[in-house]
matplotlib code that plots the C-alpha trace (Angstrom):
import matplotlib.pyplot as plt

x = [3.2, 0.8, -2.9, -6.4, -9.7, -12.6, -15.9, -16.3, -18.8, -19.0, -18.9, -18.2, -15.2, -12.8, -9.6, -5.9, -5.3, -1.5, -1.8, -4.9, -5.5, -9.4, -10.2, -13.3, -13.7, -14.9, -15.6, -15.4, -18.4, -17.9, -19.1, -19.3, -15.6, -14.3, -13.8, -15.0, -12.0, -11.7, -10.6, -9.4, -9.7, -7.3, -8.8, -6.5, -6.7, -7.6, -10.9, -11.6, -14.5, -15.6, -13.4, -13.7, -14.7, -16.5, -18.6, -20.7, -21.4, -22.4, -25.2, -23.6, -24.5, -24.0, -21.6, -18.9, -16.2, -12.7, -9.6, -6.2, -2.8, -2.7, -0.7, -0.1, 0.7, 4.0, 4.6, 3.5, 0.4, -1.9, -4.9, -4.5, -5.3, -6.2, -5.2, -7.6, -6.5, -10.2, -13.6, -15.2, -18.5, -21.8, -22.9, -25.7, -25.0, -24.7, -21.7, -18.8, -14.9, -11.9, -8.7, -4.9, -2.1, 2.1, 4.9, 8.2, 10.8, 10.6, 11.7, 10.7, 9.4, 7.6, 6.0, 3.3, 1.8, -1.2, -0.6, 3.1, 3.4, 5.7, 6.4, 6.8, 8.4, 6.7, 8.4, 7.0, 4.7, 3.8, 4.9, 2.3, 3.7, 0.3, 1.7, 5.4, 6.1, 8.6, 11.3, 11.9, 15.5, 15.3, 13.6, 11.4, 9.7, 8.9, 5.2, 5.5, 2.7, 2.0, 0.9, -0.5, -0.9, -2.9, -3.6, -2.5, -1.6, 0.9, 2.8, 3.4, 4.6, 6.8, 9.1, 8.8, 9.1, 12.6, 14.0, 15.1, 13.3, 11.5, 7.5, 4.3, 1.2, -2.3, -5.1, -7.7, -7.1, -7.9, -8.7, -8.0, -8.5, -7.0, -6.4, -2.4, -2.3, 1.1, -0.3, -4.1, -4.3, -6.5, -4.5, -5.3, -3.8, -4.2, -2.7, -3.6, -4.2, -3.0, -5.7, -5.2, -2.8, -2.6, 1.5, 4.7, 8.1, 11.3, 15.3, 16.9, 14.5, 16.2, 17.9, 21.4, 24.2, 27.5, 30.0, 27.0, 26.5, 30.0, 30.6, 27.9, 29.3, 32.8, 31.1, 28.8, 31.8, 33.6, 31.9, 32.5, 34.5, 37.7, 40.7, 39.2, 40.6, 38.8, 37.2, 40.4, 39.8, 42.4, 44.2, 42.7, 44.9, 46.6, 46.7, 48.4, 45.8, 42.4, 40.4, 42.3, 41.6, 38.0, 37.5, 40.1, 38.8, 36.8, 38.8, 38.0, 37.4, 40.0, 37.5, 34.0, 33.7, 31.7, 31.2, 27.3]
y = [-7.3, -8.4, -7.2, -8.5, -8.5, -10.0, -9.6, -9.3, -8.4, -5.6, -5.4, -2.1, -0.1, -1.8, 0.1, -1.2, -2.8, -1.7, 1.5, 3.0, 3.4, 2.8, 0.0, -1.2, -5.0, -7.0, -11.0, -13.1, -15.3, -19.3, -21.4, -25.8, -25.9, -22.8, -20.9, -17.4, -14.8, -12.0, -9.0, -5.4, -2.7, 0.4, 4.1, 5.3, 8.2, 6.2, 5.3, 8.6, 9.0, 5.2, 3.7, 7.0, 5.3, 8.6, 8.5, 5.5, 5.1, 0.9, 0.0, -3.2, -6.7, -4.8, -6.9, -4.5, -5.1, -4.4, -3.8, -2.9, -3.9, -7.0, -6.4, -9.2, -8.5, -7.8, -9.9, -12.8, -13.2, -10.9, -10.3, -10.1, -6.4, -4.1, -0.8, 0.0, 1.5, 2.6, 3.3, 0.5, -0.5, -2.0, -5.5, -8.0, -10.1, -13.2, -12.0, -14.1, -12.5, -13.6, -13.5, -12.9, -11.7, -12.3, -11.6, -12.2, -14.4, -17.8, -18.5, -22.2, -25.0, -28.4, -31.3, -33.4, -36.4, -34.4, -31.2, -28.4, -25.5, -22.7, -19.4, -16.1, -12.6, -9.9, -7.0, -4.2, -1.8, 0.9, 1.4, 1.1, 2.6, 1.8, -1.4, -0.9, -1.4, 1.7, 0.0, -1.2, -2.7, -4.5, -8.2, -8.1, -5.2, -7.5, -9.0, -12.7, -15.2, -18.8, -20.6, -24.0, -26.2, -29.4, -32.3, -31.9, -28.3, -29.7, -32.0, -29.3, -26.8, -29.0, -29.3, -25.8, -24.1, -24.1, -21.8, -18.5, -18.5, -15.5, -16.3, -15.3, -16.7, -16.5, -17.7, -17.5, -16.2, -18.8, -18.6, -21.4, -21.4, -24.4, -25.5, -26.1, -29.3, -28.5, -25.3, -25.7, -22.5, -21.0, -20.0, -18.8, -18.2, -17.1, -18.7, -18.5, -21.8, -21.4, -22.0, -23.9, -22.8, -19.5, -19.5, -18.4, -19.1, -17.5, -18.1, -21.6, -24.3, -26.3, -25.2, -24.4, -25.1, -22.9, -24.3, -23.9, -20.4, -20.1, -20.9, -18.3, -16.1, -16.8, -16.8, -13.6, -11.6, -12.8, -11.0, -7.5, -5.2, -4.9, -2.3, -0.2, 3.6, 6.8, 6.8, 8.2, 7.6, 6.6, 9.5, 9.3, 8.7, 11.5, 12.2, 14.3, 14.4, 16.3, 13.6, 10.6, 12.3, 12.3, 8.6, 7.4, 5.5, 7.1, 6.8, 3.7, 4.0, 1.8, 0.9, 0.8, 3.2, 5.5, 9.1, 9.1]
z = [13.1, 15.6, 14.8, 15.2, 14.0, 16.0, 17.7, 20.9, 23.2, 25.5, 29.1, 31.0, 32.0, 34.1, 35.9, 35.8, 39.1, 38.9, 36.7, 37.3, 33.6, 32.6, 29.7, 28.2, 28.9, 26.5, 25.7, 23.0, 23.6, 24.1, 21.7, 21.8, 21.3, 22.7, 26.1, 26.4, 25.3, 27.5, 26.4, 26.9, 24.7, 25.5, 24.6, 21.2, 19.4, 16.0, 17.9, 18.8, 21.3, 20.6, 23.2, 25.6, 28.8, 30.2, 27.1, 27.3, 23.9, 23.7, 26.1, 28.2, 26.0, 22.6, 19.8, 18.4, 15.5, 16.8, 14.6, 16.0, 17.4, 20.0, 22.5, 25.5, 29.1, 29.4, 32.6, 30.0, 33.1, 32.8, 30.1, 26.4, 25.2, 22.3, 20.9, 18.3, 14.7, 14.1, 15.5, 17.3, 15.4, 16.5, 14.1, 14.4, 17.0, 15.1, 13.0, 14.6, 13.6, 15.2, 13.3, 14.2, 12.0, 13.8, 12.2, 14.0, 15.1, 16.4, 19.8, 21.1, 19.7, 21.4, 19.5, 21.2, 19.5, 18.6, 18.3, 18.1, 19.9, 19.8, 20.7, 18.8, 19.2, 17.4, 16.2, 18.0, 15.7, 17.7, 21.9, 24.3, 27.5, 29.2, 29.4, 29.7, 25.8, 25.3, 23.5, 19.8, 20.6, 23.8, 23.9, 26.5, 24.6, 22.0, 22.0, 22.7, 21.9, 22.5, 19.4, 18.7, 15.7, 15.3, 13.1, 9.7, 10.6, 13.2, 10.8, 8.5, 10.8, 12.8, 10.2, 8.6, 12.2, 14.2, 16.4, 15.2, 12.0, 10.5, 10.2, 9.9, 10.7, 11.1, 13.4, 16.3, 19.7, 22.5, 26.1, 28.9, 32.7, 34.8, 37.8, 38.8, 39.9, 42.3, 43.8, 43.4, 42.0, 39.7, 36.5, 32.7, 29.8, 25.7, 22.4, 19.0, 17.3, 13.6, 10.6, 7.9, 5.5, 6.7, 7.3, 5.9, 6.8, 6.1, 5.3, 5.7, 5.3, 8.3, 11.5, 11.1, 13.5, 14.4, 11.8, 8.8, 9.7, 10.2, 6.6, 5.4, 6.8, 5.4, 2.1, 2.3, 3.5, 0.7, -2.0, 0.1, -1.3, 0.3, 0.2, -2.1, -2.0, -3.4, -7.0, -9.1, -13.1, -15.1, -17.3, -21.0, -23.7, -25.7, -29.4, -31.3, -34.1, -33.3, -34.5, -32.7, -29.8, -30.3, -30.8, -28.0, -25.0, -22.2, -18.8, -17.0, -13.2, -11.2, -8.7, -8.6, -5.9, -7.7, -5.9, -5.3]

ax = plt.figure().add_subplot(projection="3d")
ax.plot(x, y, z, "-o")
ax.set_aspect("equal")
plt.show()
């Protein structure tokens, strides 16, 4: 699962540099204690004619609600985009939505002495071959997205959170431009930064290591049935008398393979 809900507003049609593929461009805007979050919506059929870049629908400047699928450059680089589920909407411009919804698996984990990030692969809803997502099975087809926790938030999530856990979460997408110090160069990148209370984990509640889960599985496969033939019921007794016959003992299946 990796959907979000937010408004943003909207700037014009842009074109893939890469792909060619148009895209509406949109922004969420900054406020005191956020960047601006730039964003790109992709035209869907769910959207119908709303996100048809020949249409011009939206006048430039206009505030839209946008629900749909998040989907993050593959080459884990590029800009964050959107395939909407439903018709892009016009709201009042003071409305302010911006809300993230991962499920998946996670994959790294880093405590600072303020704040935990970590990593997440989402299991892919829908392909987006746009954007090179054509796979369900292989992991680089999986949406991955940089997470952070802070405050109370982080101490909570530190311990819940290892790697390879199942969990799901929910947030704010962020936006951050830098400078490399090394290179000089100008880079950017996107996380969602977890709200309060708004997360679930899954399985064992600590990390386990190769002889633990070698022992699980010892004892799961354990309970498997093994060396168990086709169903075959036992013959049923046999009476002389009529009515001895009538009250003996159904047959009893050896196994409990039962044929359906």
């Amino acid at each position: 699962m990796h959907i979000i809900q937010v408004t943003a507003v909207y700037k014009g049609v842009k074109t893939h540099p890469e792909h060619g593929f148009p895209f509406l461009h949109f922004e969420v805007p900054p406020t005191e204690k956020t960047d601006r979050v730039p964003l790109c919506v992709l035209p869907s059929q769910p959207s119908k004619n709303t996100t048809a870049p020949d249409q011009k629908i939206f006048e430039e400047g206009s505030k839209l609600l946008i629900e749909g699928r998040l989907y993050p450059d593959i080459s884990g680089h590029g800009p964050m985009y959107i395939q909407p589920t439903k018709e892009l909407q016009v709201v009042n411009q003071d409305l302010v939505i911006n809300q993230v919804f991962l499920a998946g698996n996670c994959n790294y984990t880093q405590s600072y002495e303020y704040s935990f990030k970590f990593g997440l692969n989402s299991q892919l809803s829908l392909t987006e071959k746009r954007l090179g997502y054509t796979s369900y099975q292989e992991l680089n087809h999986k949406p991955s997205f940089w997470l952070t926790a802070q405050y109370d938030n982080k101490k909570i999530l530190e311990k819940l959170f290892y790697k390879g856990r199942q969990i799901a979460v929910g947030g704010k997408l962020t936006f951050s431009e830098y400078t490399d110090k090394k290179t000089g160069e100008k880079k950017s990148s996107y996380s969602i930064y977890v709200s309060s209370k708004q997360h679930s984990a899954f399985g064992f509640g600590f990390a386990l290591n190769k002889e633990q889960w070698a022992q699980i599985t010892t004892l799961v496969n354990s309970f498997r049935p093994t060396g168990q033939g086709t169903y075959k019921p036992k013959e049923r007794e046999a009476f002389d008398s009529p009515h001895q016959q009538a009250i003996a003992k159904p047959s009893i299946p050896e196994t409990d393979d039962i044929p359906f």
